[in-house]
C-alpha positions in Angstrom: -19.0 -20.7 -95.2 -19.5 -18.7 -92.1 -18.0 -15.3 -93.4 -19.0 -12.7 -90.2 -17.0 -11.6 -87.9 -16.9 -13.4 -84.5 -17.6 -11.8 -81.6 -15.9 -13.2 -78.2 -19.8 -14.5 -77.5 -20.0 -16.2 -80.8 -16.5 -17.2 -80.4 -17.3 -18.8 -77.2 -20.6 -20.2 -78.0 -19.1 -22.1 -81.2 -15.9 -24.1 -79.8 -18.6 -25.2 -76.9 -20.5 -26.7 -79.5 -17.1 -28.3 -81.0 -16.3 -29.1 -77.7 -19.6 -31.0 -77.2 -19.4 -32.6 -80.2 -16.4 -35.1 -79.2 -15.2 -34.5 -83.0 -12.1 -33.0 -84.3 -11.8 -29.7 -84.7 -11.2 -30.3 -88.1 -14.6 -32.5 -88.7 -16.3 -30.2 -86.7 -14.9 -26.9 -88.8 -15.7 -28.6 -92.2 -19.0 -30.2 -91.2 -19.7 -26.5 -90.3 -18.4 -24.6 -93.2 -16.2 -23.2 -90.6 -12.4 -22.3 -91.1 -10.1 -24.2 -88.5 -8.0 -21.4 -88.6 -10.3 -20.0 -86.7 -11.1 -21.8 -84.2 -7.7 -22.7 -83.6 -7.0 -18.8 -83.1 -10.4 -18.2 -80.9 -9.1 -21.4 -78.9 -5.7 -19.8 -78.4 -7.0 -16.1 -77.8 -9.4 -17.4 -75.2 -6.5 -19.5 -73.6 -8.8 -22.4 -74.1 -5.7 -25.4 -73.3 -7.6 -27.7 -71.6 -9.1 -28.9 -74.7 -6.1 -28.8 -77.1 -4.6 -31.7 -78.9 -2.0 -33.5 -77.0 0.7 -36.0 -78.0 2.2 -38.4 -76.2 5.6 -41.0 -77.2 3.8 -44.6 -77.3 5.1 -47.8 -78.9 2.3 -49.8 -79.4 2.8 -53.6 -79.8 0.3 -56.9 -79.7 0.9 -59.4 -76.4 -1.0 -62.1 -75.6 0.1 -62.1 -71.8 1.3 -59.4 -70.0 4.1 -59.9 -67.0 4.6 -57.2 -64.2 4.8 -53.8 -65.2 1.7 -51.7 -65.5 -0.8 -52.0 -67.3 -3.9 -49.6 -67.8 -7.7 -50.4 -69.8 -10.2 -47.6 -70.4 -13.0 -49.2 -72.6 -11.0 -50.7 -75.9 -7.9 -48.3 -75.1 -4.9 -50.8 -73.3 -2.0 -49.1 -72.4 0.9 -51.4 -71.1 4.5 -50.6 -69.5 7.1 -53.3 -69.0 8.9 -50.6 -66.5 6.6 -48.1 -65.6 9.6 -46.1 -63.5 11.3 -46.2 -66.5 8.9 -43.5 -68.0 9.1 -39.5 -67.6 6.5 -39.0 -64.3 5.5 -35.8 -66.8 3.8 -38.7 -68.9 2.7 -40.8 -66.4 0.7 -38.2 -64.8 -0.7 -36.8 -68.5 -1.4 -40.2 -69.3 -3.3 -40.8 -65.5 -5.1 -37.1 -65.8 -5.8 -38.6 -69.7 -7.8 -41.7 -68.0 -9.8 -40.2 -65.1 -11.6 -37.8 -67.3 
């Protein structure tokens, strides 16, 4: 368990490691010995949004064919609207920024 006090430096040079990791920040802290307290509280005190956990409304729902509306495949990850002007353009355009990263 990683008792020292964290400098911003250290603070900085630890949630890129989490950040290159691709893991949670709660698989990262533990595999670490690391507190996700803190990191949570570095990530907020450094204004570090970009990276945090978002959540998005989804139903999710099996089809075999799909009929007009939009639908969207990255990899294994399908995302499918019957009315796509039926949804918030907040989500659409979270879910489009989501996509092209």
């Amino acid at each position: 368990m990683d008792s020292s006090r964290w400098t911003e430096t250290r603070a900085r040079e630890v949630l890129e490691a989490w950040r290159a990791s691709g893991k949670s920040m709660r698989g990262f802290a533990l595999e670490r010995g690391l507190r996700v307290q803190r990191l949570a509280w570095w990530r907020d005190r450094l204004g570090d949004w970009e990276h945090a956990p978002r959540l998005v409304h989804a139903m999710v729902r099996e089809r075999s064919a799909f009929a007009g509306g939009v639908r969207v495949q990255l990899g294994v990850l399908v995302v499918e609207a019957e009315n796509a002007e039926a949804l918030p353009v907040e989500w659409r355009a979270a879910l489009s920024q989501a996509l092209s990263r």
